[in-house]
ROZAKE-990498 format. One record per residue (C-alpha): residue number from 1; residue in one letter; x, y negated, z. Coordinates in Angstrom, 3 decimals. Layout:
! ROZAKE-990498
> NUM|A|X|Y|Z
...
***
This chain:
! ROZAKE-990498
> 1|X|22.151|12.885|-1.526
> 2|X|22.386|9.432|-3.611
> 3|X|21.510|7.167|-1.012
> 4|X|23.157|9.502|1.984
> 5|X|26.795|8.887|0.169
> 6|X|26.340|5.074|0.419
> 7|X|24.848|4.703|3.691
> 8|X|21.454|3.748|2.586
> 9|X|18.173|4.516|4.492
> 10|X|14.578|3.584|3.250
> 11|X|12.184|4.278|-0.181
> 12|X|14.169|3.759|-3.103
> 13|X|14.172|5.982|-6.477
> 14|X|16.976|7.501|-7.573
> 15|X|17.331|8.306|-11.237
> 16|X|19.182|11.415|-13.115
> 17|X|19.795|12.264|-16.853
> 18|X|18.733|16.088|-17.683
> 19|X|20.906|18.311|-20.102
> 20|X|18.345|18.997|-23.030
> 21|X|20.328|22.392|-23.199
> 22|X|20.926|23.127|-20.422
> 23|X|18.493|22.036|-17.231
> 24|X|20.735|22.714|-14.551
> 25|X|22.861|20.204|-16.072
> 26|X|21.748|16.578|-14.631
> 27|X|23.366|13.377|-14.001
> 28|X|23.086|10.541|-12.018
> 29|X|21.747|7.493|-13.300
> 30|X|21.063|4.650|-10.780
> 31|X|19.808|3.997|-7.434
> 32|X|17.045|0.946|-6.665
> 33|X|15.926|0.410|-3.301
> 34|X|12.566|-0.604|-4.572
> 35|X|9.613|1.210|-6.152
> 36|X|9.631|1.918|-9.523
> 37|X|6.820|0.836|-11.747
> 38|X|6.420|4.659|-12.379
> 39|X|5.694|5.156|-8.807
> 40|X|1.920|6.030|-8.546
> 41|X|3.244|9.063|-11.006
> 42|X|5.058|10.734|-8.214
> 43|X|2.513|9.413|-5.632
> 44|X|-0.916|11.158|-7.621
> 45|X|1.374|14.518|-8.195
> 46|X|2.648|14.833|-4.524
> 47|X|-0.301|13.046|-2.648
> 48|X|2.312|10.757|-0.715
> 49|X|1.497|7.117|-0.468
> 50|X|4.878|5.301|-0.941
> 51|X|4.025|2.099|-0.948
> 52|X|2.775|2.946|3.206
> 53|X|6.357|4.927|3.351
> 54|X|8.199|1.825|2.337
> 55|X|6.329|-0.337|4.665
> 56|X|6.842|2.249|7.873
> 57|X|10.789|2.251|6.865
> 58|X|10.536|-1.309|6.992
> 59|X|8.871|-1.263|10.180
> 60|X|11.812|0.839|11.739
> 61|X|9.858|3.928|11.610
> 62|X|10.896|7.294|9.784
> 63|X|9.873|9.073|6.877
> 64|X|7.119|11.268|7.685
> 65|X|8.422|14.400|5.721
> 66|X|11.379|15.727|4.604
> 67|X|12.124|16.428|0.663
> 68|X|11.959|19.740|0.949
> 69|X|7.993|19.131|2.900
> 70|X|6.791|17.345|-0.050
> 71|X|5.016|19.488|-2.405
> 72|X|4.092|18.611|-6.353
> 73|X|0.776|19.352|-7.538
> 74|X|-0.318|19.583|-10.860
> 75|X|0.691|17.009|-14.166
> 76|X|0.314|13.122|-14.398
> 77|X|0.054|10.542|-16.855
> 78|X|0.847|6.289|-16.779
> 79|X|-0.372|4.315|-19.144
> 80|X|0.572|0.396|-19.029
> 81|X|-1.655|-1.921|-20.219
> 82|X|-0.334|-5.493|-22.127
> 83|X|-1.480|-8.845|-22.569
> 84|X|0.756|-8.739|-25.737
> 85|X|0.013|-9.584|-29.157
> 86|X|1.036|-7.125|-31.650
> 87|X|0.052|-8.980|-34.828
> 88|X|3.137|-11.582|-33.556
> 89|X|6.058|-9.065|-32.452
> 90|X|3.972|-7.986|-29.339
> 91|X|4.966|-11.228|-27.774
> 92|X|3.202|-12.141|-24.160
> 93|X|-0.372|-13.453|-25.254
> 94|X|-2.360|-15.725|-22.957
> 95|X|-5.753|-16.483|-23.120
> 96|X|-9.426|-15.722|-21.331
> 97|X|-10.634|-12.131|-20.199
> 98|X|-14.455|-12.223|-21.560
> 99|X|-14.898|-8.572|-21.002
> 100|X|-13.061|-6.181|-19.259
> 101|X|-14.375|-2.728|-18.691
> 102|X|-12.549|-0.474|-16.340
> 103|X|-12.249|3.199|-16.846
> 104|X|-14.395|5.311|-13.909
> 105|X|-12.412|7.870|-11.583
> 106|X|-10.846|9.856|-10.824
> 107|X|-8.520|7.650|-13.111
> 108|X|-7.008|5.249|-11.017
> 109|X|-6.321|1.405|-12.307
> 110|X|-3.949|-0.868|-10.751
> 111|X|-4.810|-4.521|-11.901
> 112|X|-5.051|-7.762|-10.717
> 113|X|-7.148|-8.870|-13.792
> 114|X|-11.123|-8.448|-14.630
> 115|X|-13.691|-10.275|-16.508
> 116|X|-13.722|-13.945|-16.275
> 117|X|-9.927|-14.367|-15.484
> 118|X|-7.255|-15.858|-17.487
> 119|X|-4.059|-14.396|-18.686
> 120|X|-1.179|-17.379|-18.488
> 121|X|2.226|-17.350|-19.097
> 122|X|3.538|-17.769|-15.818
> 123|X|3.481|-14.216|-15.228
> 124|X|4.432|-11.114|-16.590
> 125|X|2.283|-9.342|-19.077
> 126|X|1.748|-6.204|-17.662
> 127|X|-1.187|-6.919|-16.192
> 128|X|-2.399|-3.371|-15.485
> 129|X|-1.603|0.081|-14.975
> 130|X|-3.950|3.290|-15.887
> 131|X|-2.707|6.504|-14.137
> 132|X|-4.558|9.827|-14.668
> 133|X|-3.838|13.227|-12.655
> 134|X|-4.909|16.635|-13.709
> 135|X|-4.338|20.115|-12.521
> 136|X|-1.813|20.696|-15.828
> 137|X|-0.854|18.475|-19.298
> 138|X|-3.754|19.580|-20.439
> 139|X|-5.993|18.322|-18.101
> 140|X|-4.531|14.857|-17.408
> 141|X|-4.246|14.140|-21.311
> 142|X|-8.275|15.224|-21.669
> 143|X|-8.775|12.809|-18.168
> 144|X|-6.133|10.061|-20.268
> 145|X|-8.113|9.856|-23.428
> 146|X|-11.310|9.441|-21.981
> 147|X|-10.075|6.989|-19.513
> 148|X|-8.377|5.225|-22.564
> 149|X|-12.112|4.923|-24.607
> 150|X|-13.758|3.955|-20.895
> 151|X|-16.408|6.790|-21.264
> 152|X|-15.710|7.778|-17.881
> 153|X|-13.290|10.892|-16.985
> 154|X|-15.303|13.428|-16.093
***
């Protein structure tokens, strides 16, 4: 409804503030007409690639389903992973990746980094993202702490 009242067509996120007393209270926030970071959240718990969406609206195509088509399954979890250094006010920390060890799936990492590579300062320090997806809470925060320690997520 956002994006309808100004005219705009494509992926975007649109973001609301709920009423802790009252849920049916909610409020609009902002519009971006870009992915959010967040996005592989909505992606793992409705099984809709948006990055491809964005691409075919870009492409002049349409959006293959309507809001009301897309259905949520189950509970995720994001995790963000820094090249910060907490001992100096988490400031951006540079330096050379001599081991990295990647959790197993179905936790899904979104990096750019592994072993061998170097961290510099020419970029931002988020340098990966750890998403988890389980049937309920429950099940994605067992799947999340086991991804965490890298002792696979089964």
């Amino acid at each position: 409804m956002a994006a309808r009242a100004v005219g705009y067509e494509g992926a975007g996120t649109v973001e609301f503030i709920m009423d802790a007393q009252d849920p049916n209270k909610f409020f609009f926030m902002e519009m971006n007409t870009r992915l959010q970071v967040e996005h592989p959240i909505t992606e793992e718990i409705t099984g809709v690639d948006l990055v491809e969406w964005q691409i075919e609206v870009a492409a002049g195509n349409r959006i293959p389903l309507e809001q009301h088509e897309i259905k949520r399954n189950g509970h995720a979890f994001e995790c963000r992973i820094y090249a910060e250094n907490p001992r100096n006010n988490f400031l951006p920390a540079t330096g050379h990746l001599s081991h990295v060890r990647l959790p197993s799936p179905p936790a899904r990492m979104e990096t750019g980094f592994g072993t061998g590579d170097t961290i510099s300062v020419y970029y931002d320090p988020l340098i990966a993202k750890l998403v988890v997806h389980g049937s309920d809470r429950t099940e994605a925060l067992r799947i999340l702490r086991r991804a965490l320690i890298c002792r696979g997520t089964g």
